[in-house]
N, C-alpha and C positions, 0 to 999 in steps of 0.2 A: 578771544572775543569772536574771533570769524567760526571758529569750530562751535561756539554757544548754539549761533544764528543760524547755522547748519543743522546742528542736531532740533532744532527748535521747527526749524522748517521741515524737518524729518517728521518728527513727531504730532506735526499741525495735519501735515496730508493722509499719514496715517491715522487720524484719528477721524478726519471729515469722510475719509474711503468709511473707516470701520462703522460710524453710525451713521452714514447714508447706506451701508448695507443692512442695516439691522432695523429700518425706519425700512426697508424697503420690504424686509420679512416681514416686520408687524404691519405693516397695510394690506397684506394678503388674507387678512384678519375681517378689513372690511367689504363690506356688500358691496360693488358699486356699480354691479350688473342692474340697478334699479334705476340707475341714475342716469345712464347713457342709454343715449338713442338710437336705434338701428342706423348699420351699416356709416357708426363713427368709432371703429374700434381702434386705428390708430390713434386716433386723437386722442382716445379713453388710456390707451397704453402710453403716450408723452406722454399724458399729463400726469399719470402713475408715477412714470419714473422724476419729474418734475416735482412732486408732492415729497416723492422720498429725499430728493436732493436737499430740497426747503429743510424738512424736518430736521435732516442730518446734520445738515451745518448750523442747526439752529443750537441742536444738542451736543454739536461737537463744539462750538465755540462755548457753551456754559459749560462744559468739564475745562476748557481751556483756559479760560478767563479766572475761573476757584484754583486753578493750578497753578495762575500766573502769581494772583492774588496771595495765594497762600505764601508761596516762596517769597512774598515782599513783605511779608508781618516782622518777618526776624528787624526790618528796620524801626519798627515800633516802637523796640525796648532798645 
């Protein structure tokens, strides 16, 4: 059981690193030199990386959740 909740925890951090990295490549996708306002570029840059975190663990908890979910059907039948 403890090795389940191990690998489980393995595979949770690995997944919210892998799609907060890739929520962080496709935001590089948007404009957002329109949107900010001179001489607030750190702020522009948190809140970048802050945008990607959101995303990522938004997307990494719904792959999580369908993988949880799937593996509990076999109790179904």
């Amino acid at each position: 059981m403890e090795l389940y909740i191990g690998q489980q925890a393995l595979i949770s951090i690995i997944s919210h690193i892998f799609f907060t990295g890739v929520s962080f490549y496709a935001l590089r996708a948007v404009m957002f030199d329109k949107w900010i306002a001179k001489h607030h570029v750190l702020q522009a840059q948190i809140l970048y990386i802050f945008l990607s975190i959101v995303i990522g663990t938004a997307v990494s908890n719904f792959f999580l959740d369908i993988s949880a979910w799937s593996r509990q059907l076999s109790y179904l039948f």
